[in-house]
DRENDO-1510 file (C-alpha; in Angstrom, 1 decimal, always signed):
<recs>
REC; n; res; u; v; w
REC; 1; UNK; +20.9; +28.8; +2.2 .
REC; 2; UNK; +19.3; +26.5; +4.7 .
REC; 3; UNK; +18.8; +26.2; +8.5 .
REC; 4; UNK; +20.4; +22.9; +8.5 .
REC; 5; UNK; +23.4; +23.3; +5.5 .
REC; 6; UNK; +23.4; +19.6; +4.9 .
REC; 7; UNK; +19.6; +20.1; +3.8 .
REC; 8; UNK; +20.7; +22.7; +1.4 .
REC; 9; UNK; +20.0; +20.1; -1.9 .
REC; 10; UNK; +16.5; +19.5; -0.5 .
REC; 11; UNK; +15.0; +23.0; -1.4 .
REC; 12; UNK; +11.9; +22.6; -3.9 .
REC; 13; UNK; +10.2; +24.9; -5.9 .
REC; 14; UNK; +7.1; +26.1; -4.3 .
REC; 15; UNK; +4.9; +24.0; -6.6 .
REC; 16; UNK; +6.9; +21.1; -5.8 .
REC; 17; UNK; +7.1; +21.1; -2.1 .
REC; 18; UNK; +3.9; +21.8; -0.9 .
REC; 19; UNK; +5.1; +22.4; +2.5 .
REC; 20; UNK; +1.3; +22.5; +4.3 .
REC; 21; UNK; +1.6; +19.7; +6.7 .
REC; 22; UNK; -1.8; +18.0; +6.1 .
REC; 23; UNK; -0.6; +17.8; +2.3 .
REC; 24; UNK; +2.6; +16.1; +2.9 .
REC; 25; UNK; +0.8; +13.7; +5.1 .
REC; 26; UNK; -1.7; +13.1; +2.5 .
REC; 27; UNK; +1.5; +12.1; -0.4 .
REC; 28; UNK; +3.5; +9.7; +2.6 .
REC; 29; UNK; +0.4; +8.1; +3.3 .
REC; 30; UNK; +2.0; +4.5; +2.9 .
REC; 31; UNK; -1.1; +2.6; +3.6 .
REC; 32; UNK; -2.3; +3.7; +0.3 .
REC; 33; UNK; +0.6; +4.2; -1.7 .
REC; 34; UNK; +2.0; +0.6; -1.1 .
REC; 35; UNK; -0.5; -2.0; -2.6 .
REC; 36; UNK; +0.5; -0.4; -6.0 .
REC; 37; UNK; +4.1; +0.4; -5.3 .
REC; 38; UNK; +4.5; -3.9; -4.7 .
REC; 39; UNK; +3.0; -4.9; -7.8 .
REC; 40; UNK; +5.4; -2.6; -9.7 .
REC; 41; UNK; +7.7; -4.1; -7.4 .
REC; 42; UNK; +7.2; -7.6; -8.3 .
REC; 43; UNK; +7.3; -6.4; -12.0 .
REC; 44; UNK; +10.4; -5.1; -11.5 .
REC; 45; UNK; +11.9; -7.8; -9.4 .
REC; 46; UNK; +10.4; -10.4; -12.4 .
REC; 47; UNK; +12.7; -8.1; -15.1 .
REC; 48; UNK; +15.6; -8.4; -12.8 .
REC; 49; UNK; +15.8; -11.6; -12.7 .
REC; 50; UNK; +15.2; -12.5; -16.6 .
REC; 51; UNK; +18.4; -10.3; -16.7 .
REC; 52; UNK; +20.4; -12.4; -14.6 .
REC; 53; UNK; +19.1; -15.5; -15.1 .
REC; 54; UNK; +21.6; -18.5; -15.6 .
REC; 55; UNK; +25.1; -16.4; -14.7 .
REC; 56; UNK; +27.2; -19.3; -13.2 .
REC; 57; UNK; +30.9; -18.7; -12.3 .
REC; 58; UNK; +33.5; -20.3; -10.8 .
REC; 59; UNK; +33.6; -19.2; -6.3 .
REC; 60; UNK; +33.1; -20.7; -3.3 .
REC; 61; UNK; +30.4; -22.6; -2.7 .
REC; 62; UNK; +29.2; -26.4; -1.8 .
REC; 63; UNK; +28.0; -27.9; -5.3 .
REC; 64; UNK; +30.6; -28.5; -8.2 .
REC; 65; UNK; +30.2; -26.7; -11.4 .
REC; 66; UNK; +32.7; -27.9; -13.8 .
REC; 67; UNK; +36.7; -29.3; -13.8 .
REC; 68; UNK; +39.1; -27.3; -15.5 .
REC; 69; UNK; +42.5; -28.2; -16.1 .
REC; 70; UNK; +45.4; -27.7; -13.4 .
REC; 71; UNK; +47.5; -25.0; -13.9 .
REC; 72; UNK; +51.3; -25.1; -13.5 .
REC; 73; UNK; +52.0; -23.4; -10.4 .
REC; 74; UNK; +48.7; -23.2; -8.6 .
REC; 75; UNK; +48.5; -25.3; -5.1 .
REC; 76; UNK; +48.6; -29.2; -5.7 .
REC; 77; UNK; +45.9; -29.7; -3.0 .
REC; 78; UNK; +43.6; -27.9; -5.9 .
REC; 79; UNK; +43.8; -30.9; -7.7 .
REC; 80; UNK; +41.6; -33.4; -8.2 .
REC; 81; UNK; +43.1; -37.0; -8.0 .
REC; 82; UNK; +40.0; -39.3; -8.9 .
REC; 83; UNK; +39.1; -37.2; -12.0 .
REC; 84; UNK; +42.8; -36.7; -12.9 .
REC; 85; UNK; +43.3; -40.9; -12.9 .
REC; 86; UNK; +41.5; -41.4; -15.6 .
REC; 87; UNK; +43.1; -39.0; -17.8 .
REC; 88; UNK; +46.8; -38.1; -19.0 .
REC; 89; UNK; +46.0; -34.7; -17.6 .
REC; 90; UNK; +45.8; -33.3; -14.0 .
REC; 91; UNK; +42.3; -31.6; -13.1 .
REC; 92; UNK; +41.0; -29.4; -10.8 .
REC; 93; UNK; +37.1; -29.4; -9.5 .
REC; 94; UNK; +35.4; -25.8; -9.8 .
REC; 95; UNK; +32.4; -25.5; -7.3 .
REC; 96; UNK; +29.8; -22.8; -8.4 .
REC; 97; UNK; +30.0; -19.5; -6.9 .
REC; 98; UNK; +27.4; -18.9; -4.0 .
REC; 99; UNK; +25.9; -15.3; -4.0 .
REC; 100; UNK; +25.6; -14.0; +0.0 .
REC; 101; UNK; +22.5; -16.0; +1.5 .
REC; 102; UNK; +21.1; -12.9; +3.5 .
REC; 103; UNK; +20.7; -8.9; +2.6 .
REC; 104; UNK; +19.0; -6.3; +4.2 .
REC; 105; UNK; +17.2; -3.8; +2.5 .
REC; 106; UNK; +16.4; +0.1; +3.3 .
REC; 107; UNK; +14.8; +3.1; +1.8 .
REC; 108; UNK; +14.9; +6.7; +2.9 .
REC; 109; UNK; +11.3; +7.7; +3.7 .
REC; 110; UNK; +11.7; +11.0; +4.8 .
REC; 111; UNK; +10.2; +14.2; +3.3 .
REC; 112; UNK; +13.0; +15.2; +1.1 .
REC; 113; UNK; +12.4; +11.9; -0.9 .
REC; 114; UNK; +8.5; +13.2; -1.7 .
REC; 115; UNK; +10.4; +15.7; -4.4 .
REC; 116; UNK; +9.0; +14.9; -8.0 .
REC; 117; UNK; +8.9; +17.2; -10.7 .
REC; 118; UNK; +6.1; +18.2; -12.7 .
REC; 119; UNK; +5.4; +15.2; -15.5 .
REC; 120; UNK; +7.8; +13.0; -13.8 .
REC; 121; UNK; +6.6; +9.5; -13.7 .
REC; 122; UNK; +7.6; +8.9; -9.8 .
REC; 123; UNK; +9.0; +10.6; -6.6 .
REC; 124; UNK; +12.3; +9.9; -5.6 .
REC; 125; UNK; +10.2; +8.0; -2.1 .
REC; 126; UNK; +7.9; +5.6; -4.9 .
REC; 127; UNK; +11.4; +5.2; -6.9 .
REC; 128; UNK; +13.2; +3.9; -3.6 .
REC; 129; UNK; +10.3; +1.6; -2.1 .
REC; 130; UNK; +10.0; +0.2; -5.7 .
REC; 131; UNK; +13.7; -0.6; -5.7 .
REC; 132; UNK; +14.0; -2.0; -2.4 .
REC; 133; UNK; +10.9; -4.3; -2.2 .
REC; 134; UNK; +12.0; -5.5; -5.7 .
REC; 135; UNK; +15.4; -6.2; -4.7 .
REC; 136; UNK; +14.2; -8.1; -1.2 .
REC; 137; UNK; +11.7; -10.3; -4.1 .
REC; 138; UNK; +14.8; -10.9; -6.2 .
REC; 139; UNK; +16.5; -12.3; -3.5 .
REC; 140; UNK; +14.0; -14.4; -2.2 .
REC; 141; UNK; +13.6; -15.7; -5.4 .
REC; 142; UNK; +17.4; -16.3; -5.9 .
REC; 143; UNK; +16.9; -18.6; -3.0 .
REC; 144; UNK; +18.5; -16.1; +0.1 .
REC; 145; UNK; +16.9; -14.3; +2.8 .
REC; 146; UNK; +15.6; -10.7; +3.2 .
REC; 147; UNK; +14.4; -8.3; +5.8 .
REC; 148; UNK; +13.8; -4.6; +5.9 .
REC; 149; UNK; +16.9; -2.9; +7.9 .
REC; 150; UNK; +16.1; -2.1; +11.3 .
REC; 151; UNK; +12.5; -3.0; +10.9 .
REC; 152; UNK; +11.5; -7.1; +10.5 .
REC; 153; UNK; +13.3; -10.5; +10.2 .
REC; 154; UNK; +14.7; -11.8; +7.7 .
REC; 155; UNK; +12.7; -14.4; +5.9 .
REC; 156; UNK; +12.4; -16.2; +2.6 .
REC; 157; UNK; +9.2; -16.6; +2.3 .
REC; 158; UNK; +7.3; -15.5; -1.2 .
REC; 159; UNK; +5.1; -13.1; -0.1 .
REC; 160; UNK; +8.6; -11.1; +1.3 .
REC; 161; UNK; +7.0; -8.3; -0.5 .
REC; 162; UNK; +3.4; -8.4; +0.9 .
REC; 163; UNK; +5.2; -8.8; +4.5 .
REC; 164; UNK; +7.3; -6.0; +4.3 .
REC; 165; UNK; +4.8; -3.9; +3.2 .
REC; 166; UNK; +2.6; -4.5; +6.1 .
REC; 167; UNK; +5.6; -4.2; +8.2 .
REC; 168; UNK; +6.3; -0.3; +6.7 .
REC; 169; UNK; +2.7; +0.5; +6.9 .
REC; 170; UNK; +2.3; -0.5; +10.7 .
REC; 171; UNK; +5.7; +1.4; +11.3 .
REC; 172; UNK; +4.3; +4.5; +9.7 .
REC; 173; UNK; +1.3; +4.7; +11.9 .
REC; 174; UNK; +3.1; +4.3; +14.8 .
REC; 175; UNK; +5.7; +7.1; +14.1 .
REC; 176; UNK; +3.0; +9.3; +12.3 .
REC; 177; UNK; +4.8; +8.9; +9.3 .
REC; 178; UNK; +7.9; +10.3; +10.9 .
REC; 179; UNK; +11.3; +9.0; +9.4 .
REC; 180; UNK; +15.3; +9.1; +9.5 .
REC; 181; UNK; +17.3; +10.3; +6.9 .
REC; 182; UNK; +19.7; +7.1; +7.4 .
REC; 183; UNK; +18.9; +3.6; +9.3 .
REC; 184; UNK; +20.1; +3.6; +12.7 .
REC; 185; UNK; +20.2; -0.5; +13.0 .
REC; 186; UNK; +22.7; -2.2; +15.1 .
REC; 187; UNK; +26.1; -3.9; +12.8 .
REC; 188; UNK; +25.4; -6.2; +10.3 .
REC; 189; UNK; +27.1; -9.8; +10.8 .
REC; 190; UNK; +30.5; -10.3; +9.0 .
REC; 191; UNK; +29.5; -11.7; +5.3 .
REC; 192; UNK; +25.6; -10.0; +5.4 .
REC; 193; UNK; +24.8; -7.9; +2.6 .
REC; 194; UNK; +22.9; -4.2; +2.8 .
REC; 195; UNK; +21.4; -2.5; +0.3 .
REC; 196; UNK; +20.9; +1.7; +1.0 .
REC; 197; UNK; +18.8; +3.4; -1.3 .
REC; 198; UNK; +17.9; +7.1; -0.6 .
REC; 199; UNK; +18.6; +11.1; -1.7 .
REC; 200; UNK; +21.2; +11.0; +1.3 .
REC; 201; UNK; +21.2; +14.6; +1.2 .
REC; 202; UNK; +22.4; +14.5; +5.1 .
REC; 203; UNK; +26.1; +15.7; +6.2 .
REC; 204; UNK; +28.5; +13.4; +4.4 .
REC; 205; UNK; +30.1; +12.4; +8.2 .
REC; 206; UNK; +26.6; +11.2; +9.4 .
REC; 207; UNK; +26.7; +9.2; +6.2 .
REC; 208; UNK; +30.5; +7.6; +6.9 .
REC; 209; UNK; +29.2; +7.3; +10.3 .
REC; 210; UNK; +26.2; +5.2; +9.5 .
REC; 211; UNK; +27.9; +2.9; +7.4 .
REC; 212; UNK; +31.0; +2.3; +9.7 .
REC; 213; UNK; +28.4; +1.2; +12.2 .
REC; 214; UNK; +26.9; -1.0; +9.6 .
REC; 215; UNK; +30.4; -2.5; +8.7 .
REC; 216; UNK; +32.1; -3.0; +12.1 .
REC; 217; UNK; +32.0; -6.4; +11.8 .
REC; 218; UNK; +32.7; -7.0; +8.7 .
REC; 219; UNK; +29.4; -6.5; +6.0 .
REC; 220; UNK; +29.8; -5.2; +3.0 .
REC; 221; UNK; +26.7; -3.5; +1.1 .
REC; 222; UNK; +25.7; -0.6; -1.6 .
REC; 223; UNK; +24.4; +2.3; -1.0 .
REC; 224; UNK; +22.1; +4.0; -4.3 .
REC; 225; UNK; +21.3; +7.3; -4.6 .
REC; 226; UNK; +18.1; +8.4; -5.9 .
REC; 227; UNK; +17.7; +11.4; -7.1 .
REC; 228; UNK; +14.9; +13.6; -9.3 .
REC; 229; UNK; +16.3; +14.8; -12.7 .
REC; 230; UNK; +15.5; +18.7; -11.6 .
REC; 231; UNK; +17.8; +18.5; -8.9 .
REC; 232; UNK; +20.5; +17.4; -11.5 .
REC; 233; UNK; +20.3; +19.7; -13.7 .
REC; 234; UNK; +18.7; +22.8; -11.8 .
REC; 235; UNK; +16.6; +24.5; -14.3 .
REC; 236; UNK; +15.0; +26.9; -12.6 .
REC; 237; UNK; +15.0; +30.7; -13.5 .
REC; 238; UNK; +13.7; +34.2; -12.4 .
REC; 239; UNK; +11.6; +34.7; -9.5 .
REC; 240; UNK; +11.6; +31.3; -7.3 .
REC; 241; UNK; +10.9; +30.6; -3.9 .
REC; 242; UNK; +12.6; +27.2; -2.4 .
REC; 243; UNK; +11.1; +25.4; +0.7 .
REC; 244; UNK; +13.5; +22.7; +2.8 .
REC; 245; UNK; +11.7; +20.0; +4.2 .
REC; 246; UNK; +11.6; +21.7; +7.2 .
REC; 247; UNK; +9.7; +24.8; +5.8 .
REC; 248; UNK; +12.5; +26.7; +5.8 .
REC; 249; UNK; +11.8; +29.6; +2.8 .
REC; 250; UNK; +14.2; +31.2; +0.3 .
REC; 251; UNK; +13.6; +33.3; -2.3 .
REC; 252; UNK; +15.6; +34.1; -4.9 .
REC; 253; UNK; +15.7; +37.1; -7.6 .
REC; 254; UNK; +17.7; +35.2; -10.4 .
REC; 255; UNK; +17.3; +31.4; -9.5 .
REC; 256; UNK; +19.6; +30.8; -12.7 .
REC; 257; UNK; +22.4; +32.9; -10.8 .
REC; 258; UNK; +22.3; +29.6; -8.1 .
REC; 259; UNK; +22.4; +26.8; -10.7 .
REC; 260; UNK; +26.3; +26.9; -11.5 .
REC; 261; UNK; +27.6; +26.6; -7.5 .
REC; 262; UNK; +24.5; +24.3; -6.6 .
REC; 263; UNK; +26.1; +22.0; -9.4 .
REC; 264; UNK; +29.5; +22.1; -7.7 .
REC; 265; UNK; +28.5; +21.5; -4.5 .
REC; 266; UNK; +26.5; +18.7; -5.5 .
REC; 267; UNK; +29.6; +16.8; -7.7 .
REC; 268; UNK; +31.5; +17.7; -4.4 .
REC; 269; UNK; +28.4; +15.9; -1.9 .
REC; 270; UNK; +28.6; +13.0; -4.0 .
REC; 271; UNK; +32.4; +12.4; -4.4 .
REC; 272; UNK; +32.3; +12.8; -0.8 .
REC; 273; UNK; +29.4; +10.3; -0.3 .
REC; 274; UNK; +30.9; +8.1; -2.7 .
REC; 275; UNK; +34.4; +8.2; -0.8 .
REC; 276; UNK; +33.0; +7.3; +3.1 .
REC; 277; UNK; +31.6; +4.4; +1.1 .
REC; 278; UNK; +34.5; +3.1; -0.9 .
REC; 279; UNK; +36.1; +3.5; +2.9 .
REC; 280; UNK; +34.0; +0.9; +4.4 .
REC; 281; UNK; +34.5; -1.3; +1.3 .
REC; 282; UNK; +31.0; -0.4; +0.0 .
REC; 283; UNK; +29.9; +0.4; -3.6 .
REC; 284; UNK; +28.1; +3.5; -4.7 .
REC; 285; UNK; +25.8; +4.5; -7.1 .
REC; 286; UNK; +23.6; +6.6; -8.8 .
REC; 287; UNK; +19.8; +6.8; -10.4 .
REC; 288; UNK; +17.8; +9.3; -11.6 .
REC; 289; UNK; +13.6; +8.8; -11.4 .
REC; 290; UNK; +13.6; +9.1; -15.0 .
REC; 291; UNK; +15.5; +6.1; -15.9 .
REC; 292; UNK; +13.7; +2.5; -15.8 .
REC; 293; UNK; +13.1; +0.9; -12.4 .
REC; 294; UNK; +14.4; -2.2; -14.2 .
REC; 295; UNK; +17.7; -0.8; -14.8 .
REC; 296; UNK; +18.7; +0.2; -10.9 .
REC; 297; UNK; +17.7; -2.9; -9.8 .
REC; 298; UNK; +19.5; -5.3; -12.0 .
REC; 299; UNK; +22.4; -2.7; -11.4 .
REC; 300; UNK; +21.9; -3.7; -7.8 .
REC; 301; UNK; +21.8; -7.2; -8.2 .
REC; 302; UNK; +24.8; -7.1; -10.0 .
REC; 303; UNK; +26.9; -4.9; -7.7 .
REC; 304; UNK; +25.9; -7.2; -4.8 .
REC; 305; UNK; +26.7; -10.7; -6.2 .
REC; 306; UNK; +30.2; -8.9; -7.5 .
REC; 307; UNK; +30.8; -7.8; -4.0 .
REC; 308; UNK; +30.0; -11.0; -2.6 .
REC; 309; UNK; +32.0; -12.9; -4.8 .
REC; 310; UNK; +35.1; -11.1; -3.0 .
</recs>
């Protein structure tokens, strides 16, 4: 179906892909697409955060949250001999749970993620850049660090949006806009936190591959993958012609005669996808353009604190 068989998800309608060079420029041109993509951020990240807003729980951490009482059987170093003198009662001193104090975010910017069907209110690229400068604000503002994969520092400054923005838009006029399907940063320190958001429409192996590197010493992370609601549900019928990213061209007689194997092999990419990141102890996910930005992000939030809480 495709010159590169792992691509074969990332054919687009004719309409939709657009595969004149100048004009796919013209739709990655970050410089202009990010000033607007960081305030919905921000909006996003604000939403988020409402959502999670005042979720204590018992974990490790450094300041105390509550005593509870001992319970028979548990260690006796657990308890808590000054509180438990002044009481019938043994006790044992709870600290609040700590979520993990640094996370890296990433987003595929490559051409497959410029897909967006007609009347769709974002691309699957607009959808991930959203997602991951909102997650790196929500962070920040949950007191941790951030820093784009591969690309900057971490910091925890406010304006972690503003800087990362700069930081994609320099990086895409140095590469001429050029970019990788999956990060190809060094491993993560043991107890960092990644968050992956992309189509990952790459060879399942090349996606286990880049997270065991990621995870060799020890992070953990999520990976989130975005995808436009046409390629879900494949309605396309008679006469179509299908571009790859690459340019590659195929026409079909009865597009409706492809819909019912592309839908296998897709449940089969993502079980696959899902399994090389349940290997490496990672989470995985799903989100379609048409759903709330909102929703993905406090799903993210949440899958990450979970995990950290491990």
């Amino acid at each position: 179906m495709a010159s590169n068989p792992a691509k074969a998800f990332a054919f687009l309608p004719r309409e939709a892909a657009r595969p004149d060079h100048e004009k796919r420029l013209e739709a990655l041109d970050l410089g202009r697409r990010l000033p607007a993509l960081a305030l919905s951020a921000r909006h996003a990240a604000a939403s988020a955060l409402a959502g999670t807003h005042g979720r204590r729980r018992a974990g490790p951490g450094e300041n105390f949250w509550q005593f509870r009482s001992f319970i028979p059987g548990e260690a006796a170093q657990n308890v808590d001999w000054r509180r438990s003198a002044r009481d019938d009662r043994l006790y044992v001193r709870q600290r609040e749970w700590e979520a993990a104090q640094v996370l890296w975010v990433w987003a595929d910017l490559s051409l497959s993620m410029n897909y967006r069907t007609p009347g769709a209110a974002q691309s699957k690229l607009d959808r991930a850049l959203v997602l991951a400068l909102a997650l790196a604000d929500s962070a920040v503002r949950a007191g941790e660090r951030a820093g784009w994969l591969g690309l900057t520092r971490l910091s925890a400054a406010r304006d972690i949006v503003d800087a990362l923005a700069v930081a994609l838009t320099a990086e895409a006029r140095r590469n001429g806009e050029s970019f990788g399907d999956l990060p190809e940063a060094a491993p993560l320190k043991i107890r960092q936190k990644a968050a992956l958001i992309g189509d990952f429409l790459v060879a399942p192996s090349d996606f286990a591959a880049c997270l065991a590197r990621l995870s060799a010493e020890g992070a953990r992370g999520h990976a989130l993958m975005v995808f436009d609601p046409a390629e879900e549900a494949f309605p396309f019928a008679g006469q179509t012609e299908f571009y790859d990213e690459a340019g590659d061209l195929l026409r079909a007689g009865r597009a409706e005669d492809y819909a019912a194997p592309f839908r296998a092999r897709l449940a089969a990419h993502r079980e696959a996808l899902a399994g090389a990141a349940r290997a490496q102890g990672w989470t995985f996910a799903l989100h379609s353009t048409e759903r709330p930005p909102s929703e993905a992000l406090l799903n993210l939030r949440l899958a990450l604190t979970v995990d950290g809480a491990r």
